[in-house]
C-alpha angles and dihedrals in degrees: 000000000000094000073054093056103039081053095058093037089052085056095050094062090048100049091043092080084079087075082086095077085055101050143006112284090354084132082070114027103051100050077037086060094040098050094047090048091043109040100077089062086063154001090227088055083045102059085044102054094047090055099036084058090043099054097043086045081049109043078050085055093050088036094054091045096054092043092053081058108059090055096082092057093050090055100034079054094040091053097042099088089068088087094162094050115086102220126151126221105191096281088312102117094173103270121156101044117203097346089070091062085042103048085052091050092056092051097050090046095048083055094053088055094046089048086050095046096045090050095054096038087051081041092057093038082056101048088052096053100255137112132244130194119207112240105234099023123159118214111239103138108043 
């Protein structure tokens, strides 16, 4: 029975990041809360909670920095209908068009669903007493 609870507990870590949908930062906060109120029951809540809170601190950190660049193609697209004007945008002269917002938006939504699939596969790994290591994770919490 205990094996039972520390596996659903283990889940429920896991499965927490998707707090996040539901308010600012909740990705990191809530596995951040569970894992501070379960790791001291045992070492295997423990490993799950560090890596469940860095890989959602990661995948924000991935998140922020594709989102700062995506900032120089809406301006630069923005801009570009001052045709007349000579401004320089840092070597970005507004080709691409629409494909270039497009093309950031499709990045940033094949990582969402990147970030989805890998929480509920480390969340079934968890329930079934196994664990499960985030591609890509920095460590941040050792």
């Amino acid at each position: 029975m205990q094996h039972n609870n520390q596996n659903t507990n283990a889940f429920l870590i896991h499965i927490s990041a998707f707090a996040g949908y539901l308010f600012p930062l909740g990705s990191i906060i809530t596995p951040l809360i569970l894992w501070q109120t379960l790791k001291e029951r045992s070492t295997f809540l423990d490993e799950h909670g560090k890596e469940a809170v860095n890989f959602n601190i990661s995948y924000s950190l991935y998140i922020f920095i594709l989102g700062l660049s995506f900032i120089p193609f809406f301006f630069g697209r923005i801009f570009n209908g001052f045709d007349g004007i000579d401004i320089d945008f840092g070597g970005y002269h507004g080709h691409g068009g629409l494909f270039g917002i497009f093309g950031f938006a499709s990045v940033v939504s094949i990582v969402a669903l990147i970030k989805v699939a890998l929480i509920i596969i480390a969340a079934m790994k968890a329930n079934k007493g196994e664990m499960y290591k985030y591609p890509l994770t920095i460590k941040f919490i050792k």
